[in-house]
C-alpha positions in Angstrom: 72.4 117.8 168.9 75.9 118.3 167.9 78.7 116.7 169.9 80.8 119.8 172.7 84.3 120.4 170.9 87.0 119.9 172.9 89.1 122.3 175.0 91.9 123.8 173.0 94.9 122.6 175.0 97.6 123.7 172.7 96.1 127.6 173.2 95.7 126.4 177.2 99.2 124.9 177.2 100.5 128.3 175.2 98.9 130.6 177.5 100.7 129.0 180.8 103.8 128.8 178.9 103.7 132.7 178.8 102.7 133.0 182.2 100.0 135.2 182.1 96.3 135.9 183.2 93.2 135.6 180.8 92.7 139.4 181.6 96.0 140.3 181.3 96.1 138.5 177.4 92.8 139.6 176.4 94.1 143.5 177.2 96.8 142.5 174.9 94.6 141.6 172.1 92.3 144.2 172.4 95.8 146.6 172.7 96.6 144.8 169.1 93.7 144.8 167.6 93.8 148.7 168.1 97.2 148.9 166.4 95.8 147.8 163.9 92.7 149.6 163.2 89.9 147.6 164.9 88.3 147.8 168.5 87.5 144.7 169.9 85.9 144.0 173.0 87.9 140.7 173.9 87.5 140.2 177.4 88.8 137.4 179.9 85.4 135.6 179.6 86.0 135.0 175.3 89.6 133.7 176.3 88.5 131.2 178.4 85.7 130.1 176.1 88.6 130.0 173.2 90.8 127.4 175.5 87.3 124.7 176.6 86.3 125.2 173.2 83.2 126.4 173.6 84.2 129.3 170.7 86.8 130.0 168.0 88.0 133.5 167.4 86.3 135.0 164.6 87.6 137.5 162.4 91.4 138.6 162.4 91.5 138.4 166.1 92.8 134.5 166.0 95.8 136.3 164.2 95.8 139.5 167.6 95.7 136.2 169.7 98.9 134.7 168.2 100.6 138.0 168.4 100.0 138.4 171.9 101.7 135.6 172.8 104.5 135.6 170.4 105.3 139.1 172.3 105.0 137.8 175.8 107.4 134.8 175.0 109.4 136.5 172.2 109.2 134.0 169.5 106.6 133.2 166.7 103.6 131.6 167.8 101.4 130.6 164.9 97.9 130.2 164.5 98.6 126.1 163.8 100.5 126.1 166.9 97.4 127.0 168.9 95.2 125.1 167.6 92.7 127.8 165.6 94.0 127.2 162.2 94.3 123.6 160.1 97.3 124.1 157.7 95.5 122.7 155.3 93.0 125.8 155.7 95.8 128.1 155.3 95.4 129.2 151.6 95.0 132.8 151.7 98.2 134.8 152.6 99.0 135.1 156.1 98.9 138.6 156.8 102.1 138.8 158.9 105.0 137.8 157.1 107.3 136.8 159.4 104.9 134.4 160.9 104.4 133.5 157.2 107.9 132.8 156.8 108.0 130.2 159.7 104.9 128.5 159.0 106.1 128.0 155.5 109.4 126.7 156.9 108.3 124.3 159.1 106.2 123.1 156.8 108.8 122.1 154.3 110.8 120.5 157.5 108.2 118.6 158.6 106.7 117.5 155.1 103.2 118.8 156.1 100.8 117.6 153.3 99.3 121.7 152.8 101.9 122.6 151.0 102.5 119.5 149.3 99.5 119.4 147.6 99.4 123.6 147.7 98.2 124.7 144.1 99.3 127.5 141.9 96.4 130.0 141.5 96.1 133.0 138.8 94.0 134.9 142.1 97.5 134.6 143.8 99.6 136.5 141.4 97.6 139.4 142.1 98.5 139.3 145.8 100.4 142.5 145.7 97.5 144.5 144.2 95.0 144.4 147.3 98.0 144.0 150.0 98.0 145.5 152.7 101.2 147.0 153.2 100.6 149.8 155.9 98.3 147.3 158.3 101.2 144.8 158.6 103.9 147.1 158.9 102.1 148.6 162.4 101.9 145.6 163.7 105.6 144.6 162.9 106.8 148.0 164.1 104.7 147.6 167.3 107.3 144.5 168.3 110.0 145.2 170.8 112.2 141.7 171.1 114.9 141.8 173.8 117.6 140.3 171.7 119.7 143.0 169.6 120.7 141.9 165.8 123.9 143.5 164.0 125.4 143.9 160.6 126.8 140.8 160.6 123.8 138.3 162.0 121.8 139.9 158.7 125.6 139.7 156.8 125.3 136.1 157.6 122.0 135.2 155.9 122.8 137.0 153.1 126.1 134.7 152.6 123.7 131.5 153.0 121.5 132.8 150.4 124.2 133.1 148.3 125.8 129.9 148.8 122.8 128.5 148.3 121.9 130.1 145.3 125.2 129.2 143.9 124.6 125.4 144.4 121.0 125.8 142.9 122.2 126.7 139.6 124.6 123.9 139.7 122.9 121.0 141.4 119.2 121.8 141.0 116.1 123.0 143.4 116.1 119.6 145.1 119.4 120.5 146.8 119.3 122.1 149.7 115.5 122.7 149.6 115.3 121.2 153.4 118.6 123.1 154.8 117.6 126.1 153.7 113.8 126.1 154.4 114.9 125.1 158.0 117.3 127.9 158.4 114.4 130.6 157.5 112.1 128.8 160.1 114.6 128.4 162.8 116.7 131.6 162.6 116.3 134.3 159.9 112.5 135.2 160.0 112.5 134.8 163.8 115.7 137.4 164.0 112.7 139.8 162.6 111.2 140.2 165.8 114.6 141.5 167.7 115.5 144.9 167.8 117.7 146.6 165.4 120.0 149.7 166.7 119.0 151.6 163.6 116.1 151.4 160.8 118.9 151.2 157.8 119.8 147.6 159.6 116.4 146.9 160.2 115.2 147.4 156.6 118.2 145.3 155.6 117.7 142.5 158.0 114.0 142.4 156.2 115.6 142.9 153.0 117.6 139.7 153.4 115.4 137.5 154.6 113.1 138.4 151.7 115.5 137.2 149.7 116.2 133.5 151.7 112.6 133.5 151.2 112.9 134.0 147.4 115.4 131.4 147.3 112.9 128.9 149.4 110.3 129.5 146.2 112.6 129.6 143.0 113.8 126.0 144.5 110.2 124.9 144.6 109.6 126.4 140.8 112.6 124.5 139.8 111.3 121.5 141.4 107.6 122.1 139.7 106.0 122.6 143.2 104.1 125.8 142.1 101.8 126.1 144.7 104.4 126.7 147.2 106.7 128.6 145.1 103.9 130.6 145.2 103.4 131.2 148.7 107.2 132.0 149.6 107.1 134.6 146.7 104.0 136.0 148.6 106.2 136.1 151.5 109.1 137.6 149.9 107.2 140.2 148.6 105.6 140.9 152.0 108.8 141.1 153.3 110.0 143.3 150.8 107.3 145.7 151.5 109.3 146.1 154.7 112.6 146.7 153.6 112.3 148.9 150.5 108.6 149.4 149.4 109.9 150.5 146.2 112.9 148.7 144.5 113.0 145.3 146.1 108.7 145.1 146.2 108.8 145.7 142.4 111.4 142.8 142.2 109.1 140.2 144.3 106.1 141.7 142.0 108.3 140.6 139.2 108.9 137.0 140.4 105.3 136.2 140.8 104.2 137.3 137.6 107.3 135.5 136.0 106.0 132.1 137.9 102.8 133.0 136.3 104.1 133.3 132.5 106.3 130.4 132.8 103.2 128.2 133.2 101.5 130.3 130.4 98.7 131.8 133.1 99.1 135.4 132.1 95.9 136.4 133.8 97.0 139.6 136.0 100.4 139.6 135.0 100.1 142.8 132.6 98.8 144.6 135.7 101.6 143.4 137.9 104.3 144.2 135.3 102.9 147.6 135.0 102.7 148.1 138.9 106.5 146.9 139.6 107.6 149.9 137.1 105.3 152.4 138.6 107.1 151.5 141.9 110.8 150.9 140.6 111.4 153.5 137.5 113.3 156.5 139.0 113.6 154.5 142.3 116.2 151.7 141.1 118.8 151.2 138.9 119.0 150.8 135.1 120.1 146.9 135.8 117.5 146.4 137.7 114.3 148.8 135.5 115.6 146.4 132.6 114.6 143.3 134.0 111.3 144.7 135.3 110.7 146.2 131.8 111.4 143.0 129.9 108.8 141.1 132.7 106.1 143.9 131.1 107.3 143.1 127.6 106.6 139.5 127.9 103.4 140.0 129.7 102.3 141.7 127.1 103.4 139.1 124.5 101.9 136.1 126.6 98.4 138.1 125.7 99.1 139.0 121.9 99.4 142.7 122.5 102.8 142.7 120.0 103.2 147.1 119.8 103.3 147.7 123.5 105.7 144.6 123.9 107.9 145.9 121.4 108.2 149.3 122.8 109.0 147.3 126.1 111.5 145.3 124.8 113.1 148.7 123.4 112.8 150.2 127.3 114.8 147.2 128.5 117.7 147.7 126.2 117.9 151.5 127.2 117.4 151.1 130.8 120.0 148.5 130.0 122.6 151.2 129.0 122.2 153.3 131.9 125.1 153.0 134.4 123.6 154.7 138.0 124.7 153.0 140.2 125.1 149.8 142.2 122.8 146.9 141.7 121.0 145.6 144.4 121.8 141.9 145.5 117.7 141.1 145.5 118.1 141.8 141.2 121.7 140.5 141.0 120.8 136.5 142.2 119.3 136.0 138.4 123.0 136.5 137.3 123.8 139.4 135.0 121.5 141.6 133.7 122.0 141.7 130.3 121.9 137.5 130.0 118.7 137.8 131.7 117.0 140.5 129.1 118.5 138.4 126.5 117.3 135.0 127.4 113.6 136.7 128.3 113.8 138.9 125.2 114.1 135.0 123.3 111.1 134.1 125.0 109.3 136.9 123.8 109.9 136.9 120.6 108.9 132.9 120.8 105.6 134.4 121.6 105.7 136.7 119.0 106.8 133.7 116.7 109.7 135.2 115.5 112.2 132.5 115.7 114.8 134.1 114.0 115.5 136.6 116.3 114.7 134.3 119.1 117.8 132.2 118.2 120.1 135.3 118.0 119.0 136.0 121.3 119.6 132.8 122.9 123.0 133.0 121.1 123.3 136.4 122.6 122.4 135.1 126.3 124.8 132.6 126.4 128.0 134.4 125.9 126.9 136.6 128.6 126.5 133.8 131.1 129.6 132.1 132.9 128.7 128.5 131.8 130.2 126.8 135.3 128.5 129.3 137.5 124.9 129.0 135.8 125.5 125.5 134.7 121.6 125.4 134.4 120.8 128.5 132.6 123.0 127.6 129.9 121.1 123.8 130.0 118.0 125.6 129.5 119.0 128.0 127.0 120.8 125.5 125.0 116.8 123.6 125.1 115.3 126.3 123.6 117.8 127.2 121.5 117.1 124.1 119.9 114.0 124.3 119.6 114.1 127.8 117.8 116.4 126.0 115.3 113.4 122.8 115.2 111.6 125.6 114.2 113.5 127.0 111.7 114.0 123.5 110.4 117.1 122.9 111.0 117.3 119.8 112.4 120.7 118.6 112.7 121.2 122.1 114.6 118.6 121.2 116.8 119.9 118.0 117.5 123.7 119.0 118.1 122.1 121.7 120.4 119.7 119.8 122.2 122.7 117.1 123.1 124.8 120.5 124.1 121.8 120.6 126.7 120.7 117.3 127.5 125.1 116.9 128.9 124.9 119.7 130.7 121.6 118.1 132.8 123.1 115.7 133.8 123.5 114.9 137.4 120.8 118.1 138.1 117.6 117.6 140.7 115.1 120.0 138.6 112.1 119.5 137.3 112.3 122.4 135.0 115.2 120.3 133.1 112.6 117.1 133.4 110.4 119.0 131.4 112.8 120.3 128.6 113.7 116.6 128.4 110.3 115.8 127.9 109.6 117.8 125.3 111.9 116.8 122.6 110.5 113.4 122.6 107.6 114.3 119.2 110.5 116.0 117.6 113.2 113.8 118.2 110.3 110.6 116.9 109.6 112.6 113.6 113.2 113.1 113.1 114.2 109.8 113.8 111.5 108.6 110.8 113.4 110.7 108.9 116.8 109.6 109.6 118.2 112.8 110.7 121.6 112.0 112.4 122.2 111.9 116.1 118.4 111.5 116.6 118.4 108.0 117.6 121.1 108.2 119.9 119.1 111.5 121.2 116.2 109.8 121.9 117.7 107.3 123.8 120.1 109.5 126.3 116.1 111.4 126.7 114.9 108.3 128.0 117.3 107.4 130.1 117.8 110.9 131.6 113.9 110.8 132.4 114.2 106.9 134.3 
């Protein structure tokens, strides 16, 4: 016979904390569930069988159960919190994002092993394809907090974001990770369940916590933690949804499918590309439609279809030329523009082995990037660079360019760099045998770089 499970104290403990009845909270869910399409018949009995442990709530109504609470006490209560959900079980995308937001959070504070050990999956890039957009957004909508949020508590999180972004390109992923994950636990998703005195503040107040949240995953990528650079992208793009469906949605749509081509997993990322324009042509500005036009050219690259990424290369450099107004701050925190179409144009044309005009592109992006503000891009672009000259054959080019790189890495907390390091070391041994100069001493800065 199998042993009784234990009562649920953290959902007993929970459900004193706000005070109420088992009636009362199971009227709640049931109201909830309703809001959100489904009629339950969650009565006081199920409650109290949820908090002895006799039962677990089946279905989404674990997640009606979390939101009852988190309304009655006006802050997030998760599922983990509770006691119904393992985070190690938490590998699909939580369905509400803010709650998303501060799971995620926390679990960077507290070094919970889930996301250590999270995964990058190809499934995952096509998150935004079968979400969900209009069931989440009743259920945030249907939130009334007490406390009121102005222009400047969202103004405020923006200028973290930035400041943080700023010492990312400078310092690395690694710095900062914990300060800011803990800030978008602690106060900027929570300020999503306050009221707002107008829907333009409201959508900005989601708009800028999307992008805290996009910060939180490019400093994982940077740090080679995929598999939770690719949850907070599926929360950025969640919370996107919520501030501009359209524009800033088609930007998130863009980052996951760039995670996916940087580790050469193109599976859905044609798809993606192609949804991100259907959302963002006509709807943002030509800055902006470039970079999500050179993502579809390099998704088509990464899968040998070489005609429709030309003519998508082509739509980048005329989407490029367009001048119609400002550029949002979601697009502008990969620097400017036309450095990134450059740079991802380079990588395109890697893919379409054409080296030459890989190298003139590189070239190209670096005199468009302020070398002391994106200290990192120019490392990186310098590494490639280099090894579009290695392929050219050009090796004391590539060596003079690869030590441009290797100087500017120095002192940087990012895996990404690790890696470019990493892979000079064949080249650099065969042209060591061959006594090309500055190889040696090459080698050796590579090694002590990487120890």
């Amino acid at each position: 016979m199998a042993a009784p499970r234990e009562p649920n104290s953290r959902l007993r403990d929970a459900i004193d904390a706000a005070g109420c009845t088992y009636d009362a909270l199971a009227k709640d869910v049931r109201r909830i569930a309703a809001e959100n399409g489904e009629m339950l018949q969650t009565n006081k009995a199920a409650i109290s069988h949820w908090t002895n442990g006799v039962r677990r709530p089946t279905g989404r109504t674990g997640q009606y159960l979390a939101e009852a609470l988190s309304r009655r006490v006006g802050r997030t209560i998760t599922q983990t919190e509770l006691g119904l959900q393992q985070a190690e079980s938490t590998g699909d995308a939580e369905p509400d994002p803010v709650i998303a937001a501060t799971d995620l959070g926390r679990a960077d504070v507290e070094r919970r092993r889930f996301l250590a050990i999270a995964t990058f999956t190809t499934a995952g890039v096509a998150m935004p394809l079968a979400y969900d957009h209009e069931a989440a957004a009743r259920m945030l909508r249907a939130r009334t907090g007490t406390t009121l949020v102005g222009t400047e508590d969202v103004e405020v999180v923006r200028q973290i974001t930035a400041a943080f972004s700023a010492a990312d390109e400078r310092l690395g992923g690694g710095h900062g990770l914990t300060t800011v994950t803990a800030y978008l636990a602690d106060t900027a998703a929570p300020m999503l369940r306050a009221r707002f005195p107008t829907e333009a503040l409201r959508r900005a107040a989601y708009g800028a916590v999307a992008e805290l949240a996009y910060l939180a995953g490019w400093k994982h990528h940077d740090l080679g933690q995929e598999g939770a650079a690719q949850r907070y992208y599926q929360v950025g793009y969640q919370l996107a949804c919520e501030a501009d469906p359209r524009g800033h949605a088609a930007w998130m749509m863009r980052a996951l499918a760039h995670q996916a081509l940087s580790l050469k997993q193109p599976h859905h990322c044609v798809d993606l590309a192609e949804a991100a324009l259907s959302r963002g042509t006509g709807k943002v500005d030509g800055q902006t439609e470039a970079l999500l036009h050179i993502t579809h050219a390099r998704a088509y690259a990464a899968t040998g279809e070489k005609p429709p990424a030309a003519r998508a290369l082509l739509a980048a450099e005329d989407a490029l030329l367009r001048e119609d107004g400002p550029q949002p701050s979601y697009s502008r925190v990969s620097g400017p523009a036309a450095g990134t179409v450059a740079s991802h144009t380079a990588r395109t044309l890697t893919d379409l082995a054409d080296h030459i005009g890989t190298e003139q592109q590189h070239r190209d992006a670096l005199t468009r990037w302020d070398p002391a503000k994106y200290k990192r891009v120019h490392a990186l672009t310098y590494a490639d660079l280099g090894d579009s000259l290695a392929a050219q054959a050009r090796a004391d080019e590539a060596v003079a360019t690869w030590t441009l790189a290797l100087t500017l890495m120095e002192g940087m907390t990012s895996d990404r760099t690790r890696k470019a390091i990493t892979s000079l070391s064949p080249t650099l041994a065969v042209y060591q045998r061959r006594g090309v100069p500055g190889a040696a001493e090459l080698a050796r800065r590579a090694r002590e770089a990487l120890t």
